[in-house]
C-alpha positions in Angstrom: -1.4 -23.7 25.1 -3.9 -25.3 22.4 -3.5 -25.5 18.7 -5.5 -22.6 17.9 -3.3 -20.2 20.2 0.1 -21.1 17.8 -1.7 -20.7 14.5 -2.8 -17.3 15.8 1.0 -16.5 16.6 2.0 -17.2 13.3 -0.8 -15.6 11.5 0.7 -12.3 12.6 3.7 -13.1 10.7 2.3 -15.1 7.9 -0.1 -15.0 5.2 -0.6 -19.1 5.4 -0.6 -21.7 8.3 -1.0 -25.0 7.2 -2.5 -27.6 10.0 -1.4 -30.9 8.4 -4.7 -33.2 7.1 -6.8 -30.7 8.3 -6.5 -27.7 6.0 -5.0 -24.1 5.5 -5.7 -20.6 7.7 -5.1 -17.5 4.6 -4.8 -14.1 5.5 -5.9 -11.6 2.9 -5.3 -7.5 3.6 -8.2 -5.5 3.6 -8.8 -2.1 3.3 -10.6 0.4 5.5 -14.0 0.0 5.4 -17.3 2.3 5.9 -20.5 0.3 7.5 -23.1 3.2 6.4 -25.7 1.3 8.2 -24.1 1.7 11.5 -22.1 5.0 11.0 -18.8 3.1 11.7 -15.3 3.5 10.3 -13.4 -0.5 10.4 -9.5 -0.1 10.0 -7.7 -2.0 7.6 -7.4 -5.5 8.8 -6.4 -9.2 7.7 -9.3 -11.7 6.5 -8.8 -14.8 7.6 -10.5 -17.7 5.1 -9.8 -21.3 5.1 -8.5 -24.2 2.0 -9.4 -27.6 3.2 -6.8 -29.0 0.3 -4.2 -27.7 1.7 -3.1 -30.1 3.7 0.3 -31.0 3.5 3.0 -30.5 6.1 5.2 -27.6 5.4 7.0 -27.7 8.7 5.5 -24.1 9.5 3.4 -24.9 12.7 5.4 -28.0 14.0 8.8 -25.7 13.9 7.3 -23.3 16.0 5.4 -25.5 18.2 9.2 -27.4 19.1 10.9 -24.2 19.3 8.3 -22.5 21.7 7.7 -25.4 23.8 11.4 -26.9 23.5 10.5 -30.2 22.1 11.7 -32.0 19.4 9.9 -31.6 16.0 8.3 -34.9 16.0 7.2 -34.2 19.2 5.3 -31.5 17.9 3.8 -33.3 14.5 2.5 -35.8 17.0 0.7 -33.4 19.2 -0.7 -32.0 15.9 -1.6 -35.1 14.9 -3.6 -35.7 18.3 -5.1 -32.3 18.7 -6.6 -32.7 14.6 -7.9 -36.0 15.4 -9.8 -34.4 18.8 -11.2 -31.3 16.2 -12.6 -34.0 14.0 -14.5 -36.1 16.7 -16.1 -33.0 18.2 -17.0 -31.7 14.6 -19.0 -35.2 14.0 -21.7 -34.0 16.4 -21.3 -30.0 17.7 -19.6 -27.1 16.5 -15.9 -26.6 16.3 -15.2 -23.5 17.7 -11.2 -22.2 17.6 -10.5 -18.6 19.9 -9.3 -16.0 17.8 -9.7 -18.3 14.1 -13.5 -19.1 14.1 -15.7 -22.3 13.9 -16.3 -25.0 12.1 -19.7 -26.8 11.5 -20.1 -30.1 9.2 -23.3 -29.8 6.4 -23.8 -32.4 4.0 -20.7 -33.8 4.5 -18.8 -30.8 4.0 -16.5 -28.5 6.4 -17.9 -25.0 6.8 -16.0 -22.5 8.7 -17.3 -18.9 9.5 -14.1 -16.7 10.1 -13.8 -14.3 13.5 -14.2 -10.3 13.5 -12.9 -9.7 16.4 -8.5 -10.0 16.2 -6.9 -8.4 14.1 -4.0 -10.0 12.5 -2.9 -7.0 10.4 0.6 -5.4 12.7 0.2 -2.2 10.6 -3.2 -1.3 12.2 -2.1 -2.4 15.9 -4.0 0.0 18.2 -6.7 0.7 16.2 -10.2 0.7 16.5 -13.7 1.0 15.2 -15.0 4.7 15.3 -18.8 5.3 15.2 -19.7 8.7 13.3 -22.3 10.6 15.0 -24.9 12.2 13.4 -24.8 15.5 12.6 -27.8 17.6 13.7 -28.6 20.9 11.9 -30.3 23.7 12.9 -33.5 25.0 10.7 -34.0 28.7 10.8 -37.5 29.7 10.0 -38.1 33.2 8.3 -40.3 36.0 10.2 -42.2 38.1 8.3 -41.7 41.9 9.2 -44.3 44.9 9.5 -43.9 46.8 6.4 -41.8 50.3 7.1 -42.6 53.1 5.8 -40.7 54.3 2.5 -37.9 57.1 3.4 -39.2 60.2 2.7 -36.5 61.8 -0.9 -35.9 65.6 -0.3 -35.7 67.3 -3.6 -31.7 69.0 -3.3 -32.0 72.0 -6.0 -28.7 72.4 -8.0 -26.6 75.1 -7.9 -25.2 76.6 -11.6 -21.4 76.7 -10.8 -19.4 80.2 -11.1 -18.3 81.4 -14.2 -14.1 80.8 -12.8 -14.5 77.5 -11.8 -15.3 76.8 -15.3 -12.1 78.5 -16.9 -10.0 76.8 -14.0 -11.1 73.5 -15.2 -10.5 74.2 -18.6 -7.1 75.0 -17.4 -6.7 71.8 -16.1 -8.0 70.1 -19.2 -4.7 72.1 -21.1 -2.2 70.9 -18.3 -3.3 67.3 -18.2 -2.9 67.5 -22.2 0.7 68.2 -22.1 1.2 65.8 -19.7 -0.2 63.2 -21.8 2.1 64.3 -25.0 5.7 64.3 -22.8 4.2 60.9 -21.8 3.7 59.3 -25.3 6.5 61.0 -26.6 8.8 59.4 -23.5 7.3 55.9 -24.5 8.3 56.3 -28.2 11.8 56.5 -27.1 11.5 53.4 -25.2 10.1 51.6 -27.6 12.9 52.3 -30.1 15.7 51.7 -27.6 14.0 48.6 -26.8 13.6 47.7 -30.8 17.7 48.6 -30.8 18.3 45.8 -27.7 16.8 43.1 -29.1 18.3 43.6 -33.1 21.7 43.2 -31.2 20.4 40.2 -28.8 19.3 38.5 -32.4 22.4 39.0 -33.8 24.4 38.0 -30.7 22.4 34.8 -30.9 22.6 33.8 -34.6 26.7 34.0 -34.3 26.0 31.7 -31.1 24.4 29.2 -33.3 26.8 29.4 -35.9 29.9 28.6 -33.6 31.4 25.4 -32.9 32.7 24.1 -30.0 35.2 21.5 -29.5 35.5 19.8 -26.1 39.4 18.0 -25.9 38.5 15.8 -23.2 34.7 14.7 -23.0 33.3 13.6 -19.6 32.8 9.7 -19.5 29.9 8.2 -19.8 27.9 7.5 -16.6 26.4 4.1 -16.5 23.4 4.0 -14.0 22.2 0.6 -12.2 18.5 0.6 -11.6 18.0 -1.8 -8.5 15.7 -4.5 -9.2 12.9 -5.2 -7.4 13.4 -7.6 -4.6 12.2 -10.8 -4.8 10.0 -11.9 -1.3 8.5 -15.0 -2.7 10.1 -18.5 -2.2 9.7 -22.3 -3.2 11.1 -24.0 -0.6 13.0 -26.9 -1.2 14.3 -27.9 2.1 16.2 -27.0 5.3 19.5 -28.6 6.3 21.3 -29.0 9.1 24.5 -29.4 7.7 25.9 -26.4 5.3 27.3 -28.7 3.1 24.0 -31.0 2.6 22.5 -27.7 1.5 25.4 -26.6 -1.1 25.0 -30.3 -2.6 21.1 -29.7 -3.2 21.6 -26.5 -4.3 24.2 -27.7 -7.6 21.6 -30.4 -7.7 18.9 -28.3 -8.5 20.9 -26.2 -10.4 22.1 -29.2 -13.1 17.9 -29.5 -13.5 17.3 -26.1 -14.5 15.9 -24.7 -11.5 17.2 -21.0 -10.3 18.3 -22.2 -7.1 20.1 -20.7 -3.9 20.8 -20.6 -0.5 18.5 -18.5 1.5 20.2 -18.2 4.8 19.9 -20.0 8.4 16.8 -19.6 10.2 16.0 -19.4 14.0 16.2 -23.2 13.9 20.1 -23.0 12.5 18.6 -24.8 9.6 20.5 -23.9 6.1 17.5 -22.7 3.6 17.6 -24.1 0.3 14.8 -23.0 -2.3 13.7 -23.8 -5.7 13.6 -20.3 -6.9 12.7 -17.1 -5.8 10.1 -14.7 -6.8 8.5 -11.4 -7.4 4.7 -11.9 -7.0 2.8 -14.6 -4.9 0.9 -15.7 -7.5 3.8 -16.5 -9.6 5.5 -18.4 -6.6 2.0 -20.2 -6.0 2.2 -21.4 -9.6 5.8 -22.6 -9.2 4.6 -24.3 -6.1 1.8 -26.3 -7.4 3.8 -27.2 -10.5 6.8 -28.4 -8.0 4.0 -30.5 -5.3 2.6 -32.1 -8.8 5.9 -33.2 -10.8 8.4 -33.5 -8.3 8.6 -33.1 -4.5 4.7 -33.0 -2.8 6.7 -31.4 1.0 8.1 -28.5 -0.9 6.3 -25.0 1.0 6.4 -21.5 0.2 8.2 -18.8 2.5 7.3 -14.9 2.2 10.3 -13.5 3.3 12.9 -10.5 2.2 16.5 -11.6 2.1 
């Protein structure tokens, strides 16, 4: 397996690879995107760009390269070493091409590299593909014009004078629905003044509420609530031990200069973690990390990682 195929493993689990004096593969998470021009729908997906000045060794890539192959790790910085040296003799007259990263080309004395579109190094969108809209065709009705009808032919109805007793039976009615109408508002006036009577005594039943004044003999305690902070993902790495107590020593080292040190864990190496401090953000932790390379160790790295 080449060099390219192990920084493409790693990509899946990582947001930054660092080849040692070559440069840096970073992922960055995109979004779903729309390609009107096309009429296709791209899933979200990981962007892979490249920082020639990142260039020192972290330990990422040769630790997995020894622990794949089962080789020792200097085993694996010298295959690095050789495999970078074979990328820069091509690249000094043809086109560096990496499957599944992208290529590199050499202008003006500069490195160029022109990222691939077709892996996709996001997990969340595993199975996932582009879909191509197709057009939607609608159907135009056109409007007939129609023969003019004929207009319907009205038959005068003469009206009929009604009979004198249909007249007095309505004006029966009229009476009856009269003395409906006074029982009716006469009913709703004693509602209204039974409802008037309920709601003096639910004002006066409130008022003495207000007034009164309880005592409670034994309050309840207070209840003291502990908002979980946010976890912090984001760590300056200061170095990996194989012995526990080499680890505890750099951590009370660290800790007599101020720094917010700890004990990460073991890794899959059985390697004792020790970092600089731990953060919330990545740009924070980059910040830490560049301030860390500068002033006091330039092989310190930075692991994304919950604990």
């Amino acid at each position: 397996m080449n060099l390219a195929n192990y920084i493409s493993d790693l990509l899946y689990r990582y947001e930054c690879v660092i080849v040692p004096k070559f440069g840096g593969f970073i992922t960055n998470n995109k979004s779903a995107r729309i390609d009107t021009s096309s009429n296709t729908l791209y899933p979200p997906y990981k962007q892979i760009t490249f920082n020639s000045h990142l260039t020192n060794n972290d330990g990422l890539l040769a630790n997995y390269i020894a622990s794949v192959d089962n080789i020792s790790y200097e085993c694996a910085v010298n295959y690095i070493k050789f495999e970078i040296d074979a990328w820069r003799e091509k690249l000094k007259d043809q086109e560096l091409i990496l499957t599944g990263l992208g290529s590199f080309t050499v202008s003006g004395g500069k490195l160029h590299f022109e990222p691939q579109q077709k892996v996709n190094y996001l997990t969340s969108s595993f199975g996932l593909t582009n879909v191509v809209r197709a057009e939607i065709e609608r159907e135009t009705i056109k409007k007939t014009s129609t023969s003019s009808e004929p207009a319907p032919i009205v038959i005068p109805i003469k009206e009929k004078k009604a009979p004198n007793y249909l007249k007095y039976a309505a004006i029966f009615v009229l009476g009856l629905s009269a003395i409906g109408f006074a029982g009716k508002y006469y009913q709703n006036h004693l509602y209204e003044k039974e409802l008037a009577e309920a709601q003096k005594k639910q004002h006066l039943i409130e008022e003495k509420i207000e007034n009164a004044t309880f005592v409670i003999s034994k309050p309840l305690p207070a209840l003291n609530l502990e908002i979980e902070s946010r976890k912090k993902s984001f760590h300056v790495i200061a170095g990996a031990f194989r012995f526990p107590e080499n680890a505890e020593r750099k951590v009370n080292q660290l800790l007599s200069e101020g720094y917010k040190a700890r004990i990460l864990g073991v890794n899959k190496w059985n390697l004792t973690v020790v970092s600089y401090g731990s953060f919330m953000t990545r740009d924070e932790a980059l910040e830490n990390l560049s301030e860390i390379r500068e002033n006091v160790a330039k092989d310190s790295w930075l692991l994304i990682q919950e604990f």
